[in-house]
C-alpha positions as CSV (number, residue, x, y, z in Angstrom):
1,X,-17.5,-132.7,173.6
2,X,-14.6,-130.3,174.4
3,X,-14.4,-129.0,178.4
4,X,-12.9,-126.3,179.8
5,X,-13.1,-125.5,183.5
6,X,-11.2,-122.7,185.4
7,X,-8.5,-124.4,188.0
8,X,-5.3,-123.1,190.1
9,X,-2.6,-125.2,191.9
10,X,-3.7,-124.6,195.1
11,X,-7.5,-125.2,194.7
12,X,-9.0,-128.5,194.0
13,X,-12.3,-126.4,193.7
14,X,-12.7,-126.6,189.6
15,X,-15.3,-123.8,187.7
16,X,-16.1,-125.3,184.1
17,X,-16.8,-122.7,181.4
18,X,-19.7,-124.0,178.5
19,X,-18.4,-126.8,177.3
20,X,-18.4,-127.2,173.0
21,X,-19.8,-130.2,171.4
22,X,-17.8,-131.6,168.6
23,X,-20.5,-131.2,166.4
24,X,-20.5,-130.4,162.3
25,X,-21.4,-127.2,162.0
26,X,-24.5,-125.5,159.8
27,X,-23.3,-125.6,156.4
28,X,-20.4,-127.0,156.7
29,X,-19.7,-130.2,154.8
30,X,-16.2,-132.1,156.6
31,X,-16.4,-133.8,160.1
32,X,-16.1,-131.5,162.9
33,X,-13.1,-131.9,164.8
34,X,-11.4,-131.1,168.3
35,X,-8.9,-128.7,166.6
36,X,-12.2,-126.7,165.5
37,X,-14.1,-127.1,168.7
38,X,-11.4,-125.5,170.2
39,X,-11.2,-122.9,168.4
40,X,-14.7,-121.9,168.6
41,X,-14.7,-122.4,172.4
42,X,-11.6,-120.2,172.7
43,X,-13.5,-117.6,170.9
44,X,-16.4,-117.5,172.6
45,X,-14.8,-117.7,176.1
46,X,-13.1,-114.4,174.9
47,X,-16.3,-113.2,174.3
48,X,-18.1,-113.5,177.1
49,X,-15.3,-112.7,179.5
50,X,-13.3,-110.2,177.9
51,X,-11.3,-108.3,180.2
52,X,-10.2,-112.0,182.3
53,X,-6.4,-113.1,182.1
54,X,-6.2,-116.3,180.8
55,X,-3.6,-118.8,180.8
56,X,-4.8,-121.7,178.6
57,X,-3.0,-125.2,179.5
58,X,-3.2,-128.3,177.3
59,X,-1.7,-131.1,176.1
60,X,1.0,-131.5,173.1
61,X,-1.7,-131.6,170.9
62,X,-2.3,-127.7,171.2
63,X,1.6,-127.1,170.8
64,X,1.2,-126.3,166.8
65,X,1.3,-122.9,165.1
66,X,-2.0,-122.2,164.2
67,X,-3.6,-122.5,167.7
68,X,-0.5,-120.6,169.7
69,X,-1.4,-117.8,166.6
70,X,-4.7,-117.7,167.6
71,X,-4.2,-118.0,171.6
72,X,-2.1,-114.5,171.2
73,X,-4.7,-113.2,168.6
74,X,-7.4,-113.5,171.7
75,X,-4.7,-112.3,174.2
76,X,-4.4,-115.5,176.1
77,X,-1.4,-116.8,178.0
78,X,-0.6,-120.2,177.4
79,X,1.2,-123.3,178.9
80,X,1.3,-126.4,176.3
81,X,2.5,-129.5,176.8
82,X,5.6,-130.7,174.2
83,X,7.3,-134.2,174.2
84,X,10.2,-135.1,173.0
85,X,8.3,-137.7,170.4
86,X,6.1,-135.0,168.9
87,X,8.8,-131.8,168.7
88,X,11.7,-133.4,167.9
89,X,13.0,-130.4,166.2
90,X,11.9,-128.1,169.0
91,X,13.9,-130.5,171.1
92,X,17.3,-130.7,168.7
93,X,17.2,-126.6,169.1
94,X,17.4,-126.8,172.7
95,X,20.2,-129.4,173.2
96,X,22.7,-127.1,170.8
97,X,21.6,-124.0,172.9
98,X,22.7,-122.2,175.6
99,X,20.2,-123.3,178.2
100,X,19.8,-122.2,181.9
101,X,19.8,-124.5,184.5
102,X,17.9,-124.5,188.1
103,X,17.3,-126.9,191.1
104,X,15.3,-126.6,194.1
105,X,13.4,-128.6,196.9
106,X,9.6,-128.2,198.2
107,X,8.9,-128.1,201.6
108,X,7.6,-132.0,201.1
109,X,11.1,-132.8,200.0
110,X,10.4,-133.2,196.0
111,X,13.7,-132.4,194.1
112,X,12.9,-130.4,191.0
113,X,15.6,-130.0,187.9
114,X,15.2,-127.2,185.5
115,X,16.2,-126.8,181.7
116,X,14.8,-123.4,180.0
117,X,15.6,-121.0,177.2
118,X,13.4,-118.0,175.6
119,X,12.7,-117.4,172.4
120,X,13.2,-120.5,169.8
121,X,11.5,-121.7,167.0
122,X,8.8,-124.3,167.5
123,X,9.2,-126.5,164.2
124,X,10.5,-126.1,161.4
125,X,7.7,-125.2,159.3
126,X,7.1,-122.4,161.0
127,X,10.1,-120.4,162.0
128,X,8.6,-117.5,162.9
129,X,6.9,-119.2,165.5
130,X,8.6,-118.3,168.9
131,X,8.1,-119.7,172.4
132,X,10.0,-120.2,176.1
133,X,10.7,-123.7,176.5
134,X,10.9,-125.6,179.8
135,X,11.8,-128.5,181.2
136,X,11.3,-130.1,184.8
137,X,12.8,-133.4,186.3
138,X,10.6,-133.6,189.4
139,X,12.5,-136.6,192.1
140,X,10.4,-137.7,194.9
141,X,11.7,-138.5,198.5
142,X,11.6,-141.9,197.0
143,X,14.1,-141.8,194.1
144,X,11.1,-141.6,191.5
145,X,11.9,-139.4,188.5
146,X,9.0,-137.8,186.7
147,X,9.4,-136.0,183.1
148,X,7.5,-132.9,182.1
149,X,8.4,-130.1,179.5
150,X,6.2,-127.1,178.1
151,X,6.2,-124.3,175.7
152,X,5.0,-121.0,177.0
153,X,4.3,-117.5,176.3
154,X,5.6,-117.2,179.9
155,X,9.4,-115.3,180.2
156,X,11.0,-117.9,181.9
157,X,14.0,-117.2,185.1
158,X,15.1,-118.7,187.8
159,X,12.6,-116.7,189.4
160,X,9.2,-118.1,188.1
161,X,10.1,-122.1,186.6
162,X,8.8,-123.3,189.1
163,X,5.2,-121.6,189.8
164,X,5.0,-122.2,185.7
165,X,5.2,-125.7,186.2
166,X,3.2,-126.1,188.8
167,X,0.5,-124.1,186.7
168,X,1.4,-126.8,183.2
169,X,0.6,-129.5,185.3
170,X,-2.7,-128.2,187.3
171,X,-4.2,-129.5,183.9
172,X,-4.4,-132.4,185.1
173,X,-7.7,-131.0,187.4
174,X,-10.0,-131.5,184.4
175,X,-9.2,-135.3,184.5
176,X,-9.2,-135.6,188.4
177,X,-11.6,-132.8,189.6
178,X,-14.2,-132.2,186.4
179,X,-14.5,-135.4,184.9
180,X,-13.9,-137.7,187.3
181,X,-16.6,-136.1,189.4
182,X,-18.6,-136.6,186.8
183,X,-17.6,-140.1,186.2
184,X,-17.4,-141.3,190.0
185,X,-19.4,-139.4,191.6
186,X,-23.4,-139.4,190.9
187,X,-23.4,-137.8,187.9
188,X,-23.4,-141.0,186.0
189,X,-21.7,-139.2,183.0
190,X,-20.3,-141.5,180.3
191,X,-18.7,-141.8,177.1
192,X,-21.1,-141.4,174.1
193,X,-19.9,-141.9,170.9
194,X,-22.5,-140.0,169.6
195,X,-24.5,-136.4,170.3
196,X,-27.9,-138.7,171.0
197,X,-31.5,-138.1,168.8
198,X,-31.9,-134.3,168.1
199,X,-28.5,-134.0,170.4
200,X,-30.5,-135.0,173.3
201,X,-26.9,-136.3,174.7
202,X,-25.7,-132.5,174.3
203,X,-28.3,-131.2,176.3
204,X,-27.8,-133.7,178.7
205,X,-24.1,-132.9,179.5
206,X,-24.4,-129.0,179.3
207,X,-27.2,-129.3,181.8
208,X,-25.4,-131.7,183.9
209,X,-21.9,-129.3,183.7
């Protein structure tokens, strides 16, 4: 099952929208899969809220050209996640570009690093697609260095780095406040490796979302 709930960086209050069972679908004969889920949950969310800005984060999986094409097909801002590992090319364009740097501290005394640049190609396959890259080095009052970087939709300054950050990594809320509520918390919701007889399992979870 694919979930998508509504979150902001200031609020651990989480919404979740209908969630989309990784299901094979009528008449189709391959395996259902997450990259389809998604796309079918994306669609429908446009659907039934179709005047809502959006900004879609995920991880590095969604940082390919066929699902950034169809996030700006359903007018949908977006905030992926991109390593190093999985974008190497991405990565080789920044290091021999111009790049902007900025620094600043939080009022809690975090030190935040930031690399960006607009507008390069996100793999070689598919030149044409274009994104806004950024990077953050986040240093606590500790010493301890933590690595992020994103692609985005986003026009990135000096200006807004850091409130796009902060929105990449509010993702994290459907681990901490959706399913670990879910997990830790009553609901007794578990891993299923299966949709249970006449998807009773489904059922189960879209009643208990």
């Amino acid at each position: 099952m694919l979930g998508a709930v509504l979150v902001h960086p200031d609020s651990r209050c989480v919404l979740p929208f209908a969630p989309e069972a990784i299901l094979k679908q009528d008449g189709i004969k391959k395996n259902d899969c997450e990259r389809n889920a998604s796309r079918r949950l994306l669609h429908d969310l446009r659907r039934e809220h179709p005047h809502m800005k959006l900004t879609i984060i995920e991880d590095g999986l969604a940082s390919n050209a066929p699902h950034i094409k169809t996030l700006k097909e359903l007018n949908m801002n977006f905030i992926l996640g991109a390593k190093k590992g999985d974008h190497a090319y991405l990565f080789n364009q920044v290091d021999q570009s111009h790049v902007t740097w900025y620094e600043t501290t939080d009022k809690k005394g975090k030190h935040y690093r930031f690399r960006f640049i607009n507008q390069v190609s996100l793999n070689a396959s598919n030149p044409d697609c274009k994104v806004n890259f950024l990077e953050c080095w986040e240093t606590s009052l500790k010493g301890k260095v933590q690595h992020f970087s994103w692609v985005t939709n986003f026009s990135l300054s000096s200006t807004n780095v850091y409130q796009i950050m902060r929105g990449g990594r509010a993702r994290w809320k459907i681990e901490n406040e959706t399913f670990n509520t879910l997990k830790n918390q009553g609901y007794h919701f578990e891993h299923n490796f299966g949709h249970g007889k006449k998807h009773l399992a489904t059922v189960m979870a879209h009643i208990m979302l």
